[in-house]
C-alpha positions in Angstrom: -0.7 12.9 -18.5 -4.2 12.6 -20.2 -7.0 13.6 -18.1 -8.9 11.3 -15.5 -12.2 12.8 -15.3 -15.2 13.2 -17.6 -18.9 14.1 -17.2 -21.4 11.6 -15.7 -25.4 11.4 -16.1 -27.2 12.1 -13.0 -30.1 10.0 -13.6 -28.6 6.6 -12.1 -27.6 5.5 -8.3 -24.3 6.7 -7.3 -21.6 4.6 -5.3 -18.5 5.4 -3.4 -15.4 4.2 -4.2 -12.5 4.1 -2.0 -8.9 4.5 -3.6 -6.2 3.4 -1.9 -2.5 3.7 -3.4 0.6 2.4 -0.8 4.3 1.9 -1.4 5.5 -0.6 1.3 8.5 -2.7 1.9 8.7 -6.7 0.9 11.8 -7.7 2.2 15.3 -6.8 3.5 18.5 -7.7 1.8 21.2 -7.9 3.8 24.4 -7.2 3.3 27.5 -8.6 5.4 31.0 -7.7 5.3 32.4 -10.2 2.8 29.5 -9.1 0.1 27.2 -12.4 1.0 23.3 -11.0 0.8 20.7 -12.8 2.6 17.2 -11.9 2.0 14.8 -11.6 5.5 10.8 -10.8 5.4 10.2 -7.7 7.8 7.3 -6.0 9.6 6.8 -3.3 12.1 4.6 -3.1 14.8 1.7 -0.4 14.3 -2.0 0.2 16.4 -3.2 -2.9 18.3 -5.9 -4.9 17.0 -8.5 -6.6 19.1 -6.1 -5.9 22.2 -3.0 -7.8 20.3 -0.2 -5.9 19.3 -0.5 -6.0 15.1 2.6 -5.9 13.1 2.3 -4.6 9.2 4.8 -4.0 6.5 7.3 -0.9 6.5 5.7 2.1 4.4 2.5 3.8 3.6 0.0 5.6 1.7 1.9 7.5 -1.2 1.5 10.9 -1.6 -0.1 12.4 -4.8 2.0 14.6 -6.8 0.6 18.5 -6.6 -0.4 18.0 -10.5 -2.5 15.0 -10.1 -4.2 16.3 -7.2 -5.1 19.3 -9.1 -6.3 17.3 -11.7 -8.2 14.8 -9.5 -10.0 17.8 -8.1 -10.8 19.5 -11.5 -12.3 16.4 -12.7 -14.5 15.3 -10.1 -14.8 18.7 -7.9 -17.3 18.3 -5.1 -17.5 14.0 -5.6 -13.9 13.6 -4.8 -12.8 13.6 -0.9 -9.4 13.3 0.2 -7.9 12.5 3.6 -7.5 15.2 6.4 -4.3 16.6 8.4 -1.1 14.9 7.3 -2.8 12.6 5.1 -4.6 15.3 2.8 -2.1 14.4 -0.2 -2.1 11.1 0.6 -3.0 8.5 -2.7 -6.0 7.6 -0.4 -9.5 9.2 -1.6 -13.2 8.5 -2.1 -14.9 9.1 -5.2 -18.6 9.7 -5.4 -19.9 8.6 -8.8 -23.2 7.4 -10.5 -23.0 4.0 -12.0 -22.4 3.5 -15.6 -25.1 0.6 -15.3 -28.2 0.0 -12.6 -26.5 -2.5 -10.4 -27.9 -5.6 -10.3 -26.3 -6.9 -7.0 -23.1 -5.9 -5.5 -20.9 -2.8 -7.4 -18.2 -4.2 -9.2 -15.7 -2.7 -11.5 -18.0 -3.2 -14.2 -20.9 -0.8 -12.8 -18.5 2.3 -12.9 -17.9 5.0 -15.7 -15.4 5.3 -17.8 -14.2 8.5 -15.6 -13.3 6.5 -12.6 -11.8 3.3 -14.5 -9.5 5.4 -15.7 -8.2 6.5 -12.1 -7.5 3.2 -11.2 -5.8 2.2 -14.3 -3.7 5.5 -13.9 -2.9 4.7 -9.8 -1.9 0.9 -10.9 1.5 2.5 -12.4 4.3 3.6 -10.1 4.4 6.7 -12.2 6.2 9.5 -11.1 4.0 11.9 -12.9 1.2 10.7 -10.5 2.9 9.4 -6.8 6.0 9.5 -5.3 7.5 6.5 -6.9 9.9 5.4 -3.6 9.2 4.2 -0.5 12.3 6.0 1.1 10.3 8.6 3.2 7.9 6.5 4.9 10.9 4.0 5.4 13.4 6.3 6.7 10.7 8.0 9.2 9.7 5.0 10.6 13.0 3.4 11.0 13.7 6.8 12.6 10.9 6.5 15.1 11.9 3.2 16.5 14.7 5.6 18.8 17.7 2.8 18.5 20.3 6.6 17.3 20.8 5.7 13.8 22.7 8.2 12.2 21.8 9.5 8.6 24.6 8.1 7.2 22.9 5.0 8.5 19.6 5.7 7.0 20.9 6.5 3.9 22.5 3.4 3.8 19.3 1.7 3.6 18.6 1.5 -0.4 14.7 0.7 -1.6 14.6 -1.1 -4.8 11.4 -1.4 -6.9 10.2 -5.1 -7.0 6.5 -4.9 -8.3 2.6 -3.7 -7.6 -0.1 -6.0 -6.9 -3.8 -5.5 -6.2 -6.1 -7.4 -4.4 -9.6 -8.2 -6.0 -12.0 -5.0 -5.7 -14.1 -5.7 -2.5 -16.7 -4.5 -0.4 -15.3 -5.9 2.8 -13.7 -3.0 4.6 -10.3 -3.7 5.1 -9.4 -0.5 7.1 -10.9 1.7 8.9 -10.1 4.4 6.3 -12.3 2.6 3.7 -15.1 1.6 6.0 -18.3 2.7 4.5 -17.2 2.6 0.7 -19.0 0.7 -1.6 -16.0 -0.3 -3.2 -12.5 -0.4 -2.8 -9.5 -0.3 -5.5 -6.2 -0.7 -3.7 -2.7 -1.5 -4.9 0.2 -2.2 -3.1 3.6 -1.2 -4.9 6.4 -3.2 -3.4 10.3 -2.4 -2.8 12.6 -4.5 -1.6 15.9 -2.6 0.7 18.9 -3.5 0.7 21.0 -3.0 3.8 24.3 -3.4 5.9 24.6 -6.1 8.0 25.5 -4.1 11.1 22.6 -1.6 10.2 20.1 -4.6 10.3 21.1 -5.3 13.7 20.8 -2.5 15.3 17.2 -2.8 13.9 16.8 -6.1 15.1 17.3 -4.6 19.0 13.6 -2.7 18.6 10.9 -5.1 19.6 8.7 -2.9 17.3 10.6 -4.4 13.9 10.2 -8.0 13.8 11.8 -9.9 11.4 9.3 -12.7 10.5 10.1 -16.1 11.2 9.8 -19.6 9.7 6.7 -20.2 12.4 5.3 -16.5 11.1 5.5 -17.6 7.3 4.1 -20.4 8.1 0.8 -18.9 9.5 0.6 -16.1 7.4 0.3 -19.0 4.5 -2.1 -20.6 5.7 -4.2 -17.7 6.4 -3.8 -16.2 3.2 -5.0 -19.8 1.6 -8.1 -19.6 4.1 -8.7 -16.2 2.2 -7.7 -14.3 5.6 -6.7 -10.9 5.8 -4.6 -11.2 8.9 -2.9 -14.2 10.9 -2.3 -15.3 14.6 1.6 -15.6 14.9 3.1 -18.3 17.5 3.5 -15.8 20.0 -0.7 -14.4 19.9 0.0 -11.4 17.8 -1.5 -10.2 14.5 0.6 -10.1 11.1 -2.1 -8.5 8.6 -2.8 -8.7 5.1 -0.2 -6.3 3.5 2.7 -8.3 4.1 3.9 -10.0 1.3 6.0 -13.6 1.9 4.0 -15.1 -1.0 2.2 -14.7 -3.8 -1.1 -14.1 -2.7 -3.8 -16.3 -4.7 -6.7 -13.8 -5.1 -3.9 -10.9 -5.9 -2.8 -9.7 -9.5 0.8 -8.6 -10.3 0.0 -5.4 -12.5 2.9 -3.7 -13.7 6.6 -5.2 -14.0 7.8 -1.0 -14.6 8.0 1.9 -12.9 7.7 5.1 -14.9 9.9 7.6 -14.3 9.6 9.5 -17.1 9.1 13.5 -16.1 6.6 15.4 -18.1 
């Protein structure tokens, strides 16, 4: 893996730019007993928002491999920041950086040095030499956490399948609280779809905490995503944010059809 860190001049403004790397579930396929699959958009409830109980998609922030956090720090040493407690090798960190260019307005991509470009174009694979390239151990622990006594026979049954990344446009909007205060964010969002038995999706299905969405919840989630939205009222008053995935998404590029699995 080249490096992903050079020197920078001093002499110009400095930014902070948030990185934010997730793998996170699309969709269930499910699996009945005479082999027929039928595909069924998913979330899971997480913190409340604004008092309204806020369902997201299955998964999380990947965790950095111990060589590319190593490298991460050697390049940018004291202007690189990483999560605390059980996210500390989380793909989610802050870079300090001068600009490449005076700004002229807001930072965009095109204000940043070379050094830092070349993160984001490094974190925009799902390369096992970088992340963890599944979404199995975020899945499997918060399946485990809705208490319905699967077994792990069970949870191994459940089989994640890499679909494809996408990355929303480069913002200064904070979009969590995680990134609030950045001057920029770079996010991507690699996506799996899992496939399941039939009698293991519903036991799922008893958790009010996993909600499988419905024709009504696609249905407003589209029509907040055209309104440029980055969450949507469901029928019943709850929240379905941003990082679920039942269509395309206008202002979002698809980045990479592959996912590297090459080990060094």
């Amino acid at each position: 893996m080249e490096r992903i860190g050079l020197s920078q001049p001093e002499e110009l403004p400095s930014a902070e730019v948030y990185v934010s790397i997730a793998n996170l579930v699309r969709k269930f396929i499910v699996v009945g007993e005479a082999g027929v699959a039928t595909e069924h958009y998913v979330a899971i409830r997480g913190k409340d928002l604004e008092g309204k109980p806020r369902y997201q998609a299955l998964g999380g922030g990947a965790k950095l491999t111990a060589t590319a956090k190593t490298e991460l720090e050697n390049s940018f040493g004291a202007n690189i920041r990483f999560r605390d407690g059980e996210e500390a090798d989380d793909a989610r960190f802050y870079i300090t950086t001068p600009l490449a260019r005076p700004a002229t307005g807001a930072i965009s991509p095109a204000d940043l040095p070379e050094s830092v470009l070349a993160v984001t174009e490094a974190f925009s694979a799902l390369d096992v030499r970088v992340i963890e390239d599944s979404v199995d151990r975020e899945l499997k622990e918060e399946i485990s956490e809705l208490d319905l006594g699967l077994s792990g026979d069970e949870l191994e049954q459940m089989q994640a399948h890499y679909e494809t990344s996408v990355c929303p446009p480069e913002t200064r909007v904070s979009n969590s609280g995680r990134s609030k205060g950045a001057d920029l964010n770079f996010r991507v969002f690699h996506l799996f779809d899992v496939t399941v038995p039939q009698a293991v999706f519903e036991k799922l299905c008893l958790s009010d905490r996993f909600r499988v969405l419905s024709k009504t919840d696609m249905e407003a989630f589209r029509q907040a995503t055209e309104s440029r939205e980055t969450k949507a009222v469901a029928q019943d008053d709850v929240y379905l944010v941003e990082n679920l995935f039942p269509d395309e998404h206008p202002d979002y590029s698809r980045i990479t059809s592959e996912k590297i699995s090459v080990q060094e």
